[in-house]
N, C-alpha and C positions, 0 to 999 in steps of 0.2 A: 220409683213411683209405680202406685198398682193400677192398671188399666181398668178400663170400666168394669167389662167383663171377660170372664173367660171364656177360652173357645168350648167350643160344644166336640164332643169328639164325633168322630166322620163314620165311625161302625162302632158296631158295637159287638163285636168276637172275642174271639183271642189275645186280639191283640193292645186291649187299653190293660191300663195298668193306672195306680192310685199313688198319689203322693204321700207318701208317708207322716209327713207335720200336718198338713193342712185338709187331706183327703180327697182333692180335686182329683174327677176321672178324666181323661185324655188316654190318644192311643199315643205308642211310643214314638211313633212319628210327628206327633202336637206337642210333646215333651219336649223332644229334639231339638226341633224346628222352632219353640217360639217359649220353650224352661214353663214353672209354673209361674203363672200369675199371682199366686198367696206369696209366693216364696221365693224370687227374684235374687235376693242373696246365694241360691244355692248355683247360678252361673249352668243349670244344665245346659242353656240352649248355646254357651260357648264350649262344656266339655261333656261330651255326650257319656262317656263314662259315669258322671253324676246322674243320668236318666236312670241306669241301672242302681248305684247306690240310695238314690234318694226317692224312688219308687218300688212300687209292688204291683204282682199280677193276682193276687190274693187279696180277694177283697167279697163282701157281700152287700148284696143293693145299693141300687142309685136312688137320689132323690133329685131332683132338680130343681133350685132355688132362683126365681128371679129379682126379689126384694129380702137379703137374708137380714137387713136392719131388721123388718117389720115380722118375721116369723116364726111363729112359736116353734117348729122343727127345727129352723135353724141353731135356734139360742140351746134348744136342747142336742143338738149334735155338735154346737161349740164353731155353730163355722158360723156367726152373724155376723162377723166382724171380717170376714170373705168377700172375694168378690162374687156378683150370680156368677153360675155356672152349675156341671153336676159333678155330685159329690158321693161316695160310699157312705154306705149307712155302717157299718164293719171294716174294718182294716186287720189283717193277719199281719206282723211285723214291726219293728223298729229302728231307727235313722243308727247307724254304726254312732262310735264316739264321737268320732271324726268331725260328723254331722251335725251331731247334737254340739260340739263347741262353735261351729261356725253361726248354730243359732244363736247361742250364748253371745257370739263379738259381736250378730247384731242386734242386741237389745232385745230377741224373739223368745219367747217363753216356747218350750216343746214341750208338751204332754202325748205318752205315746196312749193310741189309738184303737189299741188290741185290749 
């Protein structure tokens, strides 16, 4: 089940990093601690090793969506159907095989982001 919204991340340095299916920002410690919100099948916040595979520190702009049904960025950056939160306007990278089949078992379409 996807929660309302996602967390907002706590700084913004070094240390967030971007989901690779879905683009949500968080720092690696809101990965960790609570996995993505778009993307719950991926179990990071049971196996912290998926933080690193199923994220990136390579990323360019944030945008910040509070109604992505109703917003024309949204639909044009493909995250309408997300929960709010913020999201990379660019993503450098792609989800390993690995990744991309677990979204295949769950019925998730992956289009990479780069």
């Amino acid at each position: 089940m996807v929660s309302h919204a996602a967390q907002v991340p706590t700084s913004f340095g070094r240390e967030l990093r971007v989901c690779l299916r879905c683009a949500l920002v968080k720092t690696y410690d809101q990965f960790k601690d609570s996995g993505c919100e778009n993307c719950q099948f991926f179990n990071m916040d049971k196996d912290h090793d998926r933080v690193l595979e199923c994220t990136t520190p390579n990323f360019a702009g944030v945008i910040s969506c509070m109604d992505p049904t109703s917003s024309w960025a949204a639909r044009w950056l493909r995250i309408s159907k997300f929960v709010p939160g913020c999201y990379a306007l660019t993503v450098t990278g792609e989800l390993s095989e690995e990744m991309q089949a677990i979204c295949e078992d769950n019925k998730v379409r992956y289009v990479p982001r780069s």
